[in-house]
C-alpha positions as CSV (number, residue, x, y, z in Angstrom):
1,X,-20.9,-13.0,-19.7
2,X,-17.7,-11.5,-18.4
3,X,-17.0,-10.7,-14.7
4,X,-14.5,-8.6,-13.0
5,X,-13.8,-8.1,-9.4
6,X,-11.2,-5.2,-8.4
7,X,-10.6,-3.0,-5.1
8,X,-8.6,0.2,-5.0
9,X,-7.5,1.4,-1.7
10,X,-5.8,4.2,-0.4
11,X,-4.2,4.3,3.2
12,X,-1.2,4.1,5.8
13,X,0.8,1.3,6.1
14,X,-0.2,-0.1,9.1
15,X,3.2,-3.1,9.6
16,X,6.6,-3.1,7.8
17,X,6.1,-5.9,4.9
18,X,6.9,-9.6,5.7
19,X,8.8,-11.5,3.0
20,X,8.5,-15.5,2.5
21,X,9.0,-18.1,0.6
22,X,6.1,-20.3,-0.5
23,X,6.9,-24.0,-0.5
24,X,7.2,-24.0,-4.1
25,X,10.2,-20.8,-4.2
26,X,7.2,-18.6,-4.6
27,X,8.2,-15.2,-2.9
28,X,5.2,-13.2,-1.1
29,X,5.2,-10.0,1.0
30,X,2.4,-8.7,3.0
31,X,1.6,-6.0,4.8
32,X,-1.4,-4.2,6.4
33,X,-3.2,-0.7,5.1
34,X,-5.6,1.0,7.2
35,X,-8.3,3.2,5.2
36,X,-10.0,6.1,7.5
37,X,-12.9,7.4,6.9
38,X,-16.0,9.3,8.9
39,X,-19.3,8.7,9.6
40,X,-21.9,11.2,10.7
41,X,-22.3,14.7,11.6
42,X,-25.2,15.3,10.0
43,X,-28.4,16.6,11.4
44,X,-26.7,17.2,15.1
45,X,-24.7,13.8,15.1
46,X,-21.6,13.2,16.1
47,X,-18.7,12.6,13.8
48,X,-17.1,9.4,14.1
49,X,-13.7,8.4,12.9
50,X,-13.7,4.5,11.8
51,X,-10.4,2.9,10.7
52,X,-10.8,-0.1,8.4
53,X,-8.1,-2.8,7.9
54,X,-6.8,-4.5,5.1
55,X,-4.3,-7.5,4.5
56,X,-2.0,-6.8,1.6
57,X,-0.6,-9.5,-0.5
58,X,2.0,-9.5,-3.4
59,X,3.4,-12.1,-5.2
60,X,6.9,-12.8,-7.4
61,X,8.8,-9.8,-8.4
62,X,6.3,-7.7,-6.9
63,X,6.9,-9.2,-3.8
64,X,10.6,-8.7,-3.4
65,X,10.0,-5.1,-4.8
66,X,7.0,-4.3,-1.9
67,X,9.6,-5.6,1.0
68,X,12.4,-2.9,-0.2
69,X,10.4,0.3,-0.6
70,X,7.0,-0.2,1.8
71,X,7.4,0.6,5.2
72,X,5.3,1.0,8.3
73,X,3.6,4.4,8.4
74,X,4.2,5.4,4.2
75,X,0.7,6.8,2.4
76,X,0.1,3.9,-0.2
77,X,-2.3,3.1,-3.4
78,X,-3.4,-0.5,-3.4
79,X,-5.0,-1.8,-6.5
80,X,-5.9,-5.9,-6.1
81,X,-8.5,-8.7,-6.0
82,X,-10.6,-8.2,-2.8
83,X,-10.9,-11.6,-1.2
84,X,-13.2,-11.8,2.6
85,X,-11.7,-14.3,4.7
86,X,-13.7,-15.7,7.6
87,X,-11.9,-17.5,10.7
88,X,-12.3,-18.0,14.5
89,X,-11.2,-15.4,16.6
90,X,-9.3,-15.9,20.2
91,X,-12.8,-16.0,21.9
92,X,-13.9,-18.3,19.3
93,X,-16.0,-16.0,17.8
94,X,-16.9,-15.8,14.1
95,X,-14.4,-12.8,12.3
96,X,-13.6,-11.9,9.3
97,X,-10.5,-10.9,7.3
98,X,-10.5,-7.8,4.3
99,X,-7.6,-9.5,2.0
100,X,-6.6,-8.2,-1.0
101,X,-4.5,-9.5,-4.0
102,X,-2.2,-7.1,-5.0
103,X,-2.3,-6.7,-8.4
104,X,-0.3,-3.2,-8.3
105,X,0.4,-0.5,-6.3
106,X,2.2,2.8,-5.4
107,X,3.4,4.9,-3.3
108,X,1.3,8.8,-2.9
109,X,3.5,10.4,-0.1
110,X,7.7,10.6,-0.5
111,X,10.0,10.6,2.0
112,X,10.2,14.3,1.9
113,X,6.9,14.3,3.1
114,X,7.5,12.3,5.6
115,X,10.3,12.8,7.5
116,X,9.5,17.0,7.1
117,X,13.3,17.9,5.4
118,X,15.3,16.8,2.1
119,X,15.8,13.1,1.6
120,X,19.5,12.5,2.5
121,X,22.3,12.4,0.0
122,X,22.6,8.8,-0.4
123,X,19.2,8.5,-1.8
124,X,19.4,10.3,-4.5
125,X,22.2,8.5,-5.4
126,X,24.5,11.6,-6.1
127,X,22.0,12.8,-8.8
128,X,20.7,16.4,-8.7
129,X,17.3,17.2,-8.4
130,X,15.2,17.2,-11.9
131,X,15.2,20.5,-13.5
132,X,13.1,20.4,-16.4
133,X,14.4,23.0,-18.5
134,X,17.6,21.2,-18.6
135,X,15.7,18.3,-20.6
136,X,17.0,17.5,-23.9
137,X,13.8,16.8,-26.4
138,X,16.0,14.3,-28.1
139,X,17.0,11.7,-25.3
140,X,13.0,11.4,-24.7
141,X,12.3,8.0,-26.0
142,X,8.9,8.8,-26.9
């Protein structure tokens, strides 16, 4: 029988990406997400924000392309391979690690939404903004 195993996250970049080198030429970039979300409030309780965090890795092309565009702070998608990791903490107590194997992801906010005003010119590379009734039906290569 077939098995699967995927995770799909959506949070805040919690660290600007880390490139390296594996020892085999292997690029890898990681970076943290943190996924909110609340707990009670119900039936006179109290609600309760709890922040969980999640170690993002991408590998190969993916990698290099994570390190450019990702940065601390940005609202991102996370689709991967969830893998616990258990380890000794500081006070040599037992911890444990939410890793995930990215598989894909994307960015949900732009920098417009962000930074609260246009992006600046150089962005946008000296293109104007889409208009779609400017669209010619025959350049769409589909």
């Amino acid at each position: 029988m077939a098995s699967m195993s995927k995770i799909f996250i959506i949070g805040n970049v919690g660290r600007d990406p880390e490139l390296r080198m594996t020892g085999t030429g292997r690029p890898v970039c990681e970076f943290s997400v943190a996924v909110n979300r609340v707990t009670g409030g119900g039936q006179g309780q109290e609600r309760q924000e709890q922040t969980d965090w999640y170690r993002v890795s991408c590998w190969g092309r993916q990698a290099e392309t994570a390190q450019q565009i990702i940065q601390k702070g940005r609202l991102v998608f996370v689709a991967g391979r969830f893998q616990p990791r258990q380890y000794q903490n500081r006070n040599n107590e037992t911890a444990w690690s939410f890793d995930i194997s990215c598989d894909d992801f994307q960015l949900l906010d732009s920098r417009r939404d962000r930074e609260g005003g246009a992006p600046p010119a150089a962005a946008g590379q000296g293109q104007p903004p889409f208009d779609p009734d400017k669209v010619d039906p025959d350049e769409i290569p589909f």
